[in-house]
C-alpha positions in Angstrom: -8.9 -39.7 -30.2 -12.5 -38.9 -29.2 -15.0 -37.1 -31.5 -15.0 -34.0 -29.9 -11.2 -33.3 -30.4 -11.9 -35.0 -34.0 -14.2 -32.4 -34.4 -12.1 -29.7 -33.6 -9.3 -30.3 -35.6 -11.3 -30.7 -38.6 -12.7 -27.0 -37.9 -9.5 -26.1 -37.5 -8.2 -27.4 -40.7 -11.2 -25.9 -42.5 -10.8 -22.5 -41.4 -6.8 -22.1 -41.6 -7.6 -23.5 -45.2 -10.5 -21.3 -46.0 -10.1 -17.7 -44.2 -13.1 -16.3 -46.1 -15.4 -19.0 -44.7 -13.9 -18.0 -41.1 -14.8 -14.5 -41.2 -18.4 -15.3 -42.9 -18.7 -17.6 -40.0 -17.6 -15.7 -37.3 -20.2 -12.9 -38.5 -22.9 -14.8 -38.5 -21.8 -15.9 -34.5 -24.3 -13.9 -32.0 -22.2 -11.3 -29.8 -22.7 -12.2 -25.7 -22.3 -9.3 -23.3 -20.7 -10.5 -20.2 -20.3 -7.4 -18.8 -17.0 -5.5 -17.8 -14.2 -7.8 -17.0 -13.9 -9.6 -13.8 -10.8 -7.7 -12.6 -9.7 -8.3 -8.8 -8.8 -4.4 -6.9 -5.0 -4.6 -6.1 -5.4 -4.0 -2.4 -2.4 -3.6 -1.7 0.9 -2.1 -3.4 2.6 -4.4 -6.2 6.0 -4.1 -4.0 3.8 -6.1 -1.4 3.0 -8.9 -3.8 3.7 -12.3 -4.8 3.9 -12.2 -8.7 4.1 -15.1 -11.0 4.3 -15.2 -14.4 2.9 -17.1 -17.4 4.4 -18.2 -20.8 4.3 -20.7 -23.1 7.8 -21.6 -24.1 7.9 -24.8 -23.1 10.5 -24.1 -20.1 10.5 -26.7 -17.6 12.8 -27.6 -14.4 15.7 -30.4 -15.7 13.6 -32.8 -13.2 10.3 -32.5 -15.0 8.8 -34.4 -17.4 9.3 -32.5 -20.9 6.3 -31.4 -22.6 4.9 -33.6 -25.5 5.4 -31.5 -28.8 4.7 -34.7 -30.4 0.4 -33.9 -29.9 -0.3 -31.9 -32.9 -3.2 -30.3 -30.1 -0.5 -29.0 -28.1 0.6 -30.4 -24.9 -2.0 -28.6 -22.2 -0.2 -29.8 -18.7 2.2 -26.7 -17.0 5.2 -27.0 -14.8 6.4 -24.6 -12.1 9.9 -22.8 -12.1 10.4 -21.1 -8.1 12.5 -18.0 -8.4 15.6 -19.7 -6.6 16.2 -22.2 -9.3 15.4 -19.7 -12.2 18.4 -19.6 -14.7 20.4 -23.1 -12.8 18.3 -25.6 -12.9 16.2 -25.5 -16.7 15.7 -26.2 -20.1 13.7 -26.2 -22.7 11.0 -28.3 -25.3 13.2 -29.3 -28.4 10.9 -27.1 -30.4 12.1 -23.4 -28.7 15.0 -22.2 -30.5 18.4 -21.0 -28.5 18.0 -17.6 -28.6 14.1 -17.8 -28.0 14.6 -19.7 -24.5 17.4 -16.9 -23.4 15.0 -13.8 -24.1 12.1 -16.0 -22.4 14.0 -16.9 -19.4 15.8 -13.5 -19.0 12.5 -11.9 -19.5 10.8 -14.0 -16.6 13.8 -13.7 -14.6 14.1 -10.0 -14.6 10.4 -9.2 -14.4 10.1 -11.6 -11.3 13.6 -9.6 -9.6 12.4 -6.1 -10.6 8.7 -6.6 -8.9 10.8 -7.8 -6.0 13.3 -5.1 -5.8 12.4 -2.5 -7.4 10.1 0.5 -5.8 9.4 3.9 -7.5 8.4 6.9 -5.3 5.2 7.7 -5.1 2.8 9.8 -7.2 -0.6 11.3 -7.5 -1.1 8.0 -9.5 0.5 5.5 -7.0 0.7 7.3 -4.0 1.8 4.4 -2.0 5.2 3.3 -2.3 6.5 0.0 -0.3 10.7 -0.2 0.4 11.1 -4.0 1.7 14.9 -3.8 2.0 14.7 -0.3 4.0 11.3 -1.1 5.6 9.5 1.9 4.6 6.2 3.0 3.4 6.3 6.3 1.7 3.5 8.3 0.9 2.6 11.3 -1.2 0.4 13.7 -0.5 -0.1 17.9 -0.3 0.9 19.9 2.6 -0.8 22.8 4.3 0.7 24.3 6.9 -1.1 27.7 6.7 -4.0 26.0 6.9 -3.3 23.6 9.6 -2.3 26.4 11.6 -5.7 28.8 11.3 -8.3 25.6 11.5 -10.6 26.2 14.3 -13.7 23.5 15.7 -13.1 20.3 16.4 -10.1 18.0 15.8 -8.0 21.0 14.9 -4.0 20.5 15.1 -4.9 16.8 15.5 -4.3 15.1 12.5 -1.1 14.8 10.4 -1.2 12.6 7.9 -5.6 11.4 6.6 -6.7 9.9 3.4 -8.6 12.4 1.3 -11.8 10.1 1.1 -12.0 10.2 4.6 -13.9 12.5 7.1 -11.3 13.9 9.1 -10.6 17.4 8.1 -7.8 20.2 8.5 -4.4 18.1 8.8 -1.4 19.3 7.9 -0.9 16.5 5.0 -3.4 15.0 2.7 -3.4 12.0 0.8 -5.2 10.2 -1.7 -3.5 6.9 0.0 -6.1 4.9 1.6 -5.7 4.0 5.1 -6.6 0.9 5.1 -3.5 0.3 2.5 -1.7 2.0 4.3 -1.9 -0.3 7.4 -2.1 -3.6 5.4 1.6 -2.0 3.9 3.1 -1.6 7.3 1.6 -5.3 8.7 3.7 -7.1 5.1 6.9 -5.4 6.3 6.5 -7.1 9.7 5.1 -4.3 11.8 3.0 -5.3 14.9 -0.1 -3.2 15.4 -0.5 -2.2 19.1 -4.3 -2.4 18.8 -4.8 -1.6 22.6 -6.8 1.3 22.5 -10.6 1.7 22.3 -13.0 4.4 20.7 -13.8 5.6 24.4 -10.6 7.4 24.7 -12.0 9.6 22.1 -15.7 9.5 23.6 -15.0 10.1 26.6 -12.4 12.5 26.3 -14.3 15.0 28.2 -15.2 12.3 31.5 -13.3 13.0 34.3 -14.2 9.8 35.6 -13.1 7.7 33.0 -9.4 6.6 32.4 -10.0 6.0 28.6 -8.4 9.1 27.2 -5.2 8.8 29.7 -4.7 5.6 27.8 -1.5 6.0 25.1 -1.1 3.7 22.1 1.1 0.6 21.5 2.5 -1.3 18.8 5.6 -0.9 16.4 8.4 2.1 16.8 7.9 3.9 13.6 10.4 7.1 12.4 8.7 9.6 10.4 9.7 12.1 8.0 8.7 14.8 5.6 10.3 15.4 2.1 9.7 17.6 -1.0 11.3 18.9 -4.0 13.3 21.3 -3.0 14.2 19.7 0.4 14.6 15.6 -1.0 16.3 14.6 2.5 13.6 15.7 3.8 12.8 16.5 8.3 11.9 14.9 11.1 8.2 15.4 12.3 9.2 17.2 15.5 10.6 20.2 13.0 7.7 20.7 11.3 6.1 22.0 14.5 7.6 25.2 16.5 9.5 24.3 19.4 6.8 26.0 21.9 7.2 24.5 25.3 4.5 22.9 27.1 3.7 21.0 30.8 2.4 17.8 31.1 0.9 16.7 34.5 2.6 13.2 33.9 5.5 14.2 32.4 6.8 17.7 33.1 8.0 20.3 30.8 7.8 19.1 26.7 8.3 20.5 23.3 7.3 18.8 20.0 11.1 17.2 20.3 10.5 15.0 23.0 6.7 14.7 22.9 6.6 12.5 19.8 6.6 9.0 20.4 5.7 6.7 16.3 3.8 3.9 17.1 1.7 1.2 14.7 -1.6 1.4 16.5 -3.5 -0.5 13.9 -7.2 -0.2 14.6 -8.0 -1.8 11.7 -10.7 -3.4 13.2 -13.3 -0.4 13.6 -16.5 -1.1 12.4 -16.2 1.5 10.0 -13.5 -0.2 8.2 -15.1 -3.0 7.9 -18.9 -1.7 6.4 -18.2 -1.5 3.1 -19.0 2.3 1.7 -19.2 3.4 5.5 -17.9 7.0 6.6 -14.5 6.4 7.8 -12.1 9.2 9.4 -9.2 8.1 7.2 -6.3 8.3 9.8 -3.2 7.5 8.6 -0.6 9.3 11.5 -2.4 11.4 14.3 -0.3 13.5 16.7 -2.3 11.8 19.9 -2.8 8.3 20.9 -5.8 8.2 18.3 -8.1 5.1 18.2 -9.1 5.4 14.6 -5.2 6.6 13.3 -3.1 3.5 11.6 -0.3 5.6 13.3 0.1 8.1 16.0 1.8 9.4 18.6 2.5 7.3 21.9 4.1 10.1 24.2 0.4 12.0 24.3 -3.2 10.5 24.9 -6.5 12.0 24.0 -6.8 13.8 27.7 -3.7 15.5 26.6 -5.4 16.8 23.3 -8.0 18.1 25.6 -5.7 19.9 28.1 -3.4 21.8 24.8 -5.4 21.7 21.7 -3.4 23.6 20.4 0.0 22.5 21.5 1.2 21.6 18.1 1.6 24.4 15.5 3.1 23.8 11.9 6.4 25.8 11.3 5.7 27.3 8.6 9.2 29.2 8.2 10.4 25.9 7.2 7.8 24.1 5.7 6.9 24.3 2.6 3.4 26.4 1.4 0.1 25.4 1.5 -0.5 22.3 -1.4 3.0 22.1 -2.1 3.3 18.1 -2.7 5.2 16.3 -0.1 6.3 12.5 0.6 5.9 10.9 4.2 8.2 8.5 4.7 7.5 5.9 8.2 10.2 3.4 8.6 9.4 0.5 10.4 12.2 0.3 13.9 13.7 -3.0 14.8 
């Protein structure tokens, strides 16, 4: 044994002896500010995680070498238990009672199961929610369909779904989602972002000589729907808008119905995602081929938008009023 663990386990000793002297001691110790704790941000939702767990209860796989409980210091090596061989394929240090391995073990084994499997809705709190076994990423937010419908300058009946942080104003939904976690939710459920489109379609949208804004976005079929209290199963995005016909020079004669195409666009990538504390639009599911938007609509490009601003307006004999709170729900296609 060498002198420093000598040394600690007469301190030890001394103080489990004396507990007057420990607290005279531990006054007379000077108080170090290392500033708020080193916490990581959670970029992502917990759903989306890997999560592993910690305890000291000596459990160990029946292959591993037990831990010493004969080292009066305690035994400081660890062993790893996988999820698949959880509750087969384990035991315990002679030291853990019966009953005190079963709560352990059934503890660790439902905590590790419910992350896995089990997803609230979301809330003002959480307001993104990840469904791995459905593939969907539901979001909560407030609608305003009033709103959306009287908003005039521009970008106006554009956006349906932004992040409240962000810069683009007057959608018809509002979230305090970020779309950046938004996008990083729909790449862990094995969506493919198109990320084909570049910020010229936008500025350029007025060139006649450019084919930028003819340009429609790829990537992942996406369903969307809307869902609220009093309505839980909630619509497709087509009847949230009224069904007011409208021609196409590509395409002929549309309505909302079959002008609506989901796609992952992705555009992660923008500068302005990536400068930290930059201005950001905050797209999360535009109703063009937007290449800022995580999401938007592949049956229209930005010439489109430019053509029939106003081509989409909000139903609001169905929807519900202005900053009533709603949940978006995108469901990744096969």
């Amino acid at each position: 044994m060498n002198l420093h663990r000598l040394q600690n386990r007469f301190f030890a000793l001394l103080f489990s002896h004396f507990p007057r002297l420990t607290e005279r001691w531990l006054k007379r110790q000077p108080i170090e500010d290392y500033g708020p704790p080193p916490w990581t941000p959670l970029h992502q939702p917990l759903s989306a995680c890997t999560v592993a767990l910690v305890t000291t209860a000596g459990v160990h796989l029946k292959d591993d070498a037990p831990f010493d409980i004969g080292d009066k210091e305690g035994d400081p090596t660890y062993r790893v238990i996988p999820l698949r061989k959880m509750s087969i394929d384990m035991r315990a240090a002679r030291i853990v009672q019966s009953w005190l391995l079963l709560l352990a073990t059934g503890l660790l084994f439902c905590s590790l199961v419910l992350s896995r499997q089990v997803v609230a809705e979301p809330t003002p709190t959480t307001p993104l929610s990840v469904k791995p076994e459905t593939k969907e990423v539901q979001v909560w937010g407030f609608i305003y369909p009033a709103r959306f419908n009287a908003a005039q300058g521009n970008e106006v009946h554009y956006h349906l779904l932004v992040w409240q942080g962000g810069k683009s104003a007057n959608a018809l939904i509002e979230t305090p989602a970020d779309d950046l976690a938004f996008h990083d939710a729909l790449v862990a459920l094995g969506a493919q972002p198109g990320d084909n489109l570049t910020m010229a379609s936008w500025h350029e949208r007025h060139n006649a000589h450019s084919s930028a804004p003819w340009e429609k976005v790829l990537g992942s079929s996406l369903e969307v729907r809307i869902s609220w209290k009093s309505n839980p199963a909630g619509i497709s995005v087509p009847q949230a808008f009224h069904p007011t016909q409208f021609a196409t020079p590509d395409s002929g004669l549309q309505t909302p119905h079959s002008a609506l195409d989901w796609r992952f666009g992705g555009n992660r990538a923008r500068w302005f995602n990536r400068v930290p504390l930059a201005p950001r639009p905050g797209c999360l599911a535009c109703l063009y081929s937007c290449p800022s938007g995580k999401v938007s609509n592949g049956a229209l490009s930005i010439h489109d938008y430019v053509r029939a601003p106003s081509r989409f307006m909000a139903n609001t004999a169905i929807l519900p009023p202005d900053g009533t709170p709603v949940i978006v729900t995108f469901r990744v296609q096969p």
